[in-house]
N, C-alpha and C positions, 0 to 999 in steps of 0.2 A: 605217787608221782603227780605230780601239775600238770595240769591243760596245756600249760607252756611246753613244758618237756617234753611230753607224748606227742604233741600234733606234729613236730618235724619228722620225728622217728617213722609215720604212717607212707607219709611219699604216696599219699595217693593216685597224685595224678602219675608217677611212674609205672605204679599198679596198674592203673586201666590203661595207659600207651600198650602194656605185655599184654594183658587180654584182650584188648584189639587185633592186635597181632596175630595171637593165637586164633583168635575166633576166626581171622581170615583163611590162617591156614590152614585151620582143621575144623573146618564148615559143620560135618557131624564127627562127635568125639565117638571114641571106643567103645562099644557096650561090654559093660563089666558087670557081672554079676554080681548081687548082695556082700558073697561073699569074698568076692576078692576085692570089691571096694574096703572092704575092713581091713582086709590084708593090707592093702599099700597105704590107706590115711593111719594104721596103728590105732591106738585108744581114741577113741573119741570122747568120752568122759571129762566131763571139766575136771582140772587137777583139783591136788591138795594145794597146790603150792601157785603161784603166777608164775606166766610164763613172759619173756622179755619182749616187747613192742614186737621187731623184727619175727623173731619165731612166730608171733599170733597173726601178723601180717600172711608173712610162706603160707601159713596151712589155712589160712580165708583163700588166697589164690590157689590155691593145690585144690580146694574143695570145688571152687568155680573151674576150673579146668577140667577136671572128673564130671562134671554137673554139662547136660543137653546144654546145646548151642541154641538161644530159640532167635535173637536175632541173624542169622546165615542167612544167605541166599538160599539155602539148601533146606530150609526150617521150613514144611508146608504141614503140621503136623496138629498145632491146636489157633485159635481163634485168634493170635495174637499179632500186631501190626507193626513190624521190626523196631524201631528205637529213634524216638523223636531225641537229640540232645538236651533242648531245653527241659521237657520233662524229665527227664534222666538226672540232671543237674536240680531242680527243683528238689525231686525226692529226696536226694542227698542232703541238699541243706535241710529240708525236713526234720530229715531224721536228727540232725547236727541241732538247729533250731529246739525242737524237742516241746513244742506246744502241745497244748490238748486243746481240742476247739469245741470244750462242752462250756465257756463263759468269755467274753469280751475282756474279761477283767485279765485272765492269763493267756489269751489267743491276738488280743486287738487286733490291727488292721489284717488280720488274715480272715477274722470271722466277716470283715467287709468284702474281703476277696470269692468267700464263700457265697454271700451273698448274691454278687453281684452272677456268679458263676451261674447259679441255679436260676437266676429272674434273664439270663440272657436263651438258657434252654428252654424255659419256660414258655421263651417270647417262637422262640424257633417253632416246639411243638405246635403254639396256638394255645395257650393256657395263660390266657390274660389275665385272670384272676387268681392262677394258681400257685402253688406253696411244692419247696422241696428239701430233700433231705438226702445228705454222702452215706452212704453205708459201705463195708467192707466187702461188696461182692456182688455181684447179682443176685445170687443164692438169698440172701439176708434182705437186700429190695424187694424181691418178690413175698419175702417172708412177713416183711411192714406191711407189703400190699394188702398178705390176705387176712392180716389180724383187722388193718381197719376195714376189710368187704366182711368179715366176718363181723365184727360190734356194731357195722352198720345196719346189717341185716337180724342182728340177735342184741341191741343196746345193752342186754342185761349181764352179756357177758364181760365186760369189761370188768366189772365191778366183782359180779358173783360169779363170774366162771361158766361152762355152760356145758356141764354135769346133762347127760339126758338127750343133749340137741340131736339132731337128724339135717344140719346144716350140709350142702353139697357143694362140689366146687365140679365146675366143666372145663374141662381143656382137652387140646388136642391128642389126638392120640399119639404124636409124634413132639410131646412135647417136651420142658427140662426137666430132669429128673427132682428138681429144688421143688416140684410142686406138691409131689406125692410126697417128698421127708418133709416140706415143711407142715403140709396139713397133719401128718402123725403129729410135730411139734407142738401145734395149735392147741390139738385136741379137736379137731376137725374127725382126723383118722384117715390113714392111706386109702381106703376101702371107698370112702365117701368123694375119693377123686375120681369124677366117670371122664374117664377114656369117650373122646365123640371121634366118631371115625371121619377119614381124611378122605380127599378125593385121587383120582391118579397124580396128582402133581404131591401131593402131602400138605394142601391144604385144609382146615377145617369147613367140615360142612354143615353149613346153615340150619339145612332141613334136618339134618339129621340132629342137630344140639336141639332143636325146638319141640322133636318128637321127645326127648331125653327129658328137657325140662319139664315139660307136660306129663308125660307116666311118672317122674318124682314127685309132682305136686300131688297127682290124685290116690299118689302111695303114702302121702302125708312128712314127706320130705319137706325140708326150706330150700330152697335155691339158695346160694352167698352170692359166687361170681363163678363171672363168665371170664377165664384168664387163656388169650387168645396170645397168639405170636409172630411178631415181627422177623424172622431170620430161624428160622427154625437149625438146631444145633447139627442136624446132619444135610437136610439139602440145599438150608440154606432159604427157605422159602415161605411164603406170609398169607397168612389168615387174612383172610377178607374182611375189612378193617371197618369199612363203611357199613357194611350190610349187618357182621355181629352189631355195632352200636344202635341201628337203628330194629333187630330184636333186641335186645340190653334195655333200651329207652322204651318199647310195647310193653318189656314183660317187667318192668321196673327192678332192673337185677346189675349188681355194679360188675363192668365191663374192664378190667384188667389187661396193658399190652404188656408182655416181656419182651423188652427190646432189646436187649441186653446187645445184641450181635447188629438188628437193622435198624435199632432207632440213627445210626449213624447216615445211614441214608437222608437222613432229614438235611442234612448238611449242604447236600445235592442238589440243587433246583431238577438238573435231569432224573436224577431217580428217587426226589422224595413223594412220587405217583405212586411206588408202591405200600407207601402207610396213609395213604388216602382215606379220609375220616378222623385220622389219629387226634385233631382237636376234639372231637366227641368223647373220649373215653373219658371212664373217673381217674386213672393212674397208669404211668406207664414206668419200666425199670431201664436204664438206658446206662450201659455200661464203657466209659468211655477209655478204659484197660485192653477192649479190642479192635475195632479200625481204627479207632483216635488215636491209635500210637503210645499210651500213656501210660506208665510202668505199672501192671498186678498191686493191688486191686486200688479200682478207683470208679463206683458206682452209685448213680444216682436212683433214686423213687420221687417222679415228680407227679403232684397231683393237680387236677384241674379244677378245682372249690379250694379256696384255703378256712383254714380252723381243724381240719380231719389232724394234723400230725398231733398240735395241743392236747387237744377232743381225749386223741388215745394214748400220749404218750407222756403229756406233763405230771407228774409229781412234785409237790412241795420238797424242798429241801433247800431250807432258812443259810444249810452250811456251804453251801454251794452259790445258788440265786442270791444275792444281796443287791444287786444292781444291774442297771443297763437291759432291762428287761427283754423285749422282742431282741434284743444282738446277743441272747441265749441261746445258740443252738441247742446246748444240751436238754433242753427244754420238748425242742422238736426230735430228737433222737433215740433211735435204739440204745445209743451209747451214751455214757456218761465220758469216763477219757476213750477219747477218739484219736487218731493218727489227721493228721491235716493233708490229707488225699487232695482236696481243691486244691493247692499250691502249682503241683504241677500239670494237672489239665491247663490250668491257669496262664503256666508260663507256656506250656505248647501252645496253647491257643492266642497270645499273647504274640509267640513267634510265626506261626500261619496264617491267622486272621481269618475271616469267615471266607475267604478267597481261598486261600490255600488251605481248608480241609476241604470248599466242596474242592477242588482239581485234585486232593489225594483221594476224594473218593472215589471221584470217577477214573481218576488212575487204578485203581482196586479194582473198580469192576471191567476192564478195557483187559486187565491181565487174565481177568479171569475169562471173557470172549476170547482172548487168544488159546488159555489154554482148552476150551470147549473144543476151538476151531481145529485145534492142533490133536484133538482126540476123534473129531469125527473125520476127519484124513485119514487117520491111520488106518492100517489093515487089521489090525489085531487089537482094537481097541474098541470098546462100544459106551457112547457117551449114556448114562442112565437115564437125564432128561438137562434139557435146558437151564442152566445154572439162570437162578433168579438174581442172587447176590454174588459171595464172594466164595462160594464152596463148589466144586467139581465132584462130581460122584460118576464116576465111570468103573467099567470091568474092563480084564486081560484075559484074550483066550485062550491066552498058552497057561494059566497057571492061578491061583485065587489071590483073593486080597490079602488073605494073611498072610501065604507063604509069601508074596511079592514084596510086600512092606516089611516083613520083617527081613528077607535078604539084605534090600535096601540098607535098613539100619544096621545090618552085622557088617554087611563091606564098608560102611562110612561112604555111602551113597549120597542119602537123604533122610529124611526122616517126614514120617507119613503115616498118617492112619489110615484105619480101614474100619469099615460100621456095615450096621444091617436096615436094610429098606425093608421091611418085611420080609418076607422069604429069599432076599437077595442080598450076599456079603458085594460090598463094592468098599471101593477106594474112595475116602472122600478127601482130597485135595484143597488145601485152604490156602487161596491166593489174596492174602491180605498185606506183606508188605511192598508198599508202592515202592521202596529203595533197590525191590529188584526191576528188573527186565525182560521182555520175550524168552531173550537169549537165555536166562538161569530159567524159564519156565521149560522151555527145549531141552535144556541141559538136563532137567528130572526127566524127560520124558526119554531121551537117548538114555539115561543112565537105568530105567525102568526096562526098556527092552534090552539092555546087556543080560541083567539079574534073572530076566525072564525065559529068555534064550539059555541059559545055564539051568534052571531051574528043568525038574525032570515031568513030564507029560504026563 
């Protein structure tokens, strides 16, 4: 069948008019278990045979209806910031589009688009001279990070591998979990990630990384990097930005931000005081999939020296590189065919302009003071600590965090997680899309104490 044929038969935009609809009206879907989602979708098995436009159409919708609502009002559940349109539309032609942005020769003006994208964050962070790179995730950012703090620190590993090393890597003890799988990945080793312990709030502490670094040295360890963080994944809270840089710059050891969740704060004149320093680092990962609004996955690694991505990542290949040199991404990437994720930060940023992300962010953080405000009222509610960014982490004292969050989700409440502070399960609360309001943040919190109230003592 012809392009012509098929595209009428899709009727997409009728498709997304219904899931709109739906999504309004059933805010959080059913929870179904493994096995009775198999029950009602049937085979899921690609046939033997094709199946006709309409049919493949039904069961794409049947699948997205059975599948979490993450744009709702009622969605406080992972780190994501409800549904910019223009991005939304961007990805789509994307995909329709069907580029790879590893050469100018089959990408053209979108490898410009890319560009420009990264030398505009660049300009944000404070990394005038620095260089950057899309990758699919944060996880895979942080992952570039630590191959180039690693070859920086051991040169010979690039080439020859580093068979033998005793290279370390420092981070929070409350940090992502992408540090400890990617240094197994490395060849680093999970083992050689040291945990440096946090302070009461869950920031990383100074003194205590300096003592660490110091007993590995005189243990005959290498220091790599020091990979600090912006937005920490459960409270939401930041490594002292300024003070790791300036030990990083004494003990001559490259300084890593994972921003993935706060580099968005940079956006903000009022609260980019909390990555204060952040031009000092050598790399930061900045994921704009979460407050930016921007559909999964869509992640940058921006470094502050340019040459480091070539340095470690270029390889000759005559069949690929023929021309247009530096407008190579592929050159500077993990990837060779890549997805063209710049397109639609592109168009969202495009549609808000540096106005309208910082007022979405400080709308982000204003929901999230109300819902702080709206927990230390309550009588049965105890806030954990002061939300820095966009995460709440409070208890219920009628009942825990799991049984509460998981009621939530079986009534088609909300949907919500729940994580551990150390020895303390809480609810952690992610008020990140600006599209809601007080009233849908009240609304979880009256619908929390219904659950609560039925739940047994």
């Amino acid at each position: 069948m012809t392009l012509g044929s098929r595209a009428p038969l899709w009727q997409l935009d009728a498709a997304l008019d219904r899931l709109l609809t739906a999504e309004r009206e059933d805010p959080v879907r059913a929870t179904r278990s493994p096995e009775d989602l198999r029950a009602e979708l049937g085979d899921l098995r690609p046939p033997a045979h094709g199946r006709p436009d309409h049919e493949v159409l039904a069961a794409l919708e049947r699948l997205i209806r059975l599948s979490p609502a993450t744009c709702s009002p009622r969605f406080f559940n992972l780190l994501f910031a409800g549904r910019i349109p223009a991005a939304a539309a961007a990805d789509m032609l994307a995909a329709f589009a069907n580029h790879t942005m590893h050469t100018f020769k089959v990408a053209g003006p979108m490898v410009l688009v890319e560009a420009e994208l990264l030398e505009h964050m660049l300009e944000i962070v404070g990394f005038a001279e620095g260089e950057g790179s899309f990758a699919p995730g944060g996880s895979l950012s942080n992952l570039l990070a630590m191959a180039i703090a690693r070859n920086h620190a051991q040169p010979e590993a690039l080439d020859h591998g580093c068979a033998g090393a005793r290279a370390r890597i420092y981070s929070s003890a409350e940090d992502h979990y992408s540090i400890a799988k990617n240094a197994g990945l490395l060849g680093i080793g999970r083992a050689n990630v040291v945990p440096i312990e946090v302070d009461d709030r869950g920031r990383m502490r100074v003194d205590a990384l300096h003592h660490a670094i110091a007993e590995d040295r005189a243990r005959g360890y290498l220091p790599a990097m020091i990979n600090a963080t912006a937005g920490t994944t459960v409270r939401g809270e930041f490594d002292p930005i300024d003070a790791l840089a300036e030990l990083a710059a004494e003990l001559d050891l490259w300084l890593h931000v994972d921003a993935c969740l706060g580099g968005a704060l940079l956006l903000s004149p009022d609260a980019r005081h909390h990555l204060q320093g952040i031009e000092r680092v050598d790399s930061l990962t900045w994921d704009a999939h979460k407050m930016m609004g921007v559909p999964v996955t869509c992640s940058a690694l921006l470094l502050r020296d340019r040459g480091h991505l070539a340095r470690n990542l270029d390889v000759a290949a005559n069949y690929l590189f023929q021309a247009d040199g530096a407008l190579n991404p592929g050159r500077r990437s993990l990837q060779c065919g890549r997805r063209n994720d710049a397109l639609k930060l592109w168009a969202a940023w495009q549609s808000l302009g540096d106005e309208g992300y910082a007022a979405r962010v400080d709308r982000q953080l204003a929901l999230t003071r109300h819902a702080a405000a709206h927990i230390q009222a309550a009588p049965d509610l105890d806030l954990y600590q002061p939300p820095a960014s966009t995460n709440v982490c409070f208890t219920h004292r009628r009942a825990t965090p799991q049984a509460l969050t998981a009621a939530l989700r079986e009534q088609q409440r909300a949907l919500v997680s729940h994580a551990q502070i150390g020895p303390t399960p809480v609810i952690r609360l992610a008020c990140l899309d600006p599209d809601i309001d007080d009233t849908d943040i009240d609304t979880f919190f009256a619908e929390l104490d219904t659950v609560a109230a039925a739940l047994p003592t």
